[in-house]
C-alpha positions, 0 to 999 in steps of 0.5 A: 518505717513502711509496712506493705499489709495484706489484711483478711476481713470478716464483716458480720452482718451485725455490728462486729467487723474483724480483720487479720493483716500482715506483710513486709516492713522496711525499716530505717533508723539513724542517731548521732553519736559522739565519737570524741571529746575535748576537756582540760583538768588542771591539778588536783584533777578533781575536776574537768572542764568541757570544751568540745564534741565531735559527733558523727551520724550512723544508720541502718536499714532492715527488711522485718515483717509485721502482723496485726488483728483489728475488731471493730464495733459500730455503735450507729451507722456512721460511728463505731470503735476498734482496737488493733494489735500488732507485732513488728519483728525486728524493730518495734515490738508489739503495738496496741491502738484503739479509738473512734472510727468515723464511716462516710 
């Protein structure tokens, strides 16, 4: 998964930043599946005995956008905290973040 964000950013001369950012996201899944298997039953055919799989790889791709707001809050000049929410259409669903943020 890719996300290309444009953000918008709202520094506060005080201690809050907040920011809007949103953009294209390129999506690509794979997962492997069975597609037959091989077994042996003998009678009463209460019962089977597993021999094989066959599996196969499928994917797909997918263009979705993404949107997202961020705040954050430093608590000295080089350390603060923020939280981050955003929304993946298509594939993902809502995200939530949230840690500490370290300025050089």
């Amino acid at each position: 998964m890719t996300h290309i964000q444009a953000a918008y950013v709202i520094s506060s001369a005080g201690k809050v930043d907040f920011a809007l950012s949103g953009g294209p996201s390129f999506f690509s899944v794979k997962q492997g599946l069975v597609s037959d298997i091989t077994y042996t039953e003998q009678h009463p055919y209460d019962s089977a005995t597993f021999a094989t799989a066959l599996t196969t790889t499928v994917g797909a791709s997918k263009i979705g956008f993404n949107a997202g707001a961020d705040v954050g809050v430093r608590l000295s000049k080089n350390v603060g905290v923020g939280g981050l929410v955003r929304l993946k259409s298509d594939a993902g669903g809502v995200q939530v973040a949230g840690g500490l943020r370290l300025f050089f």
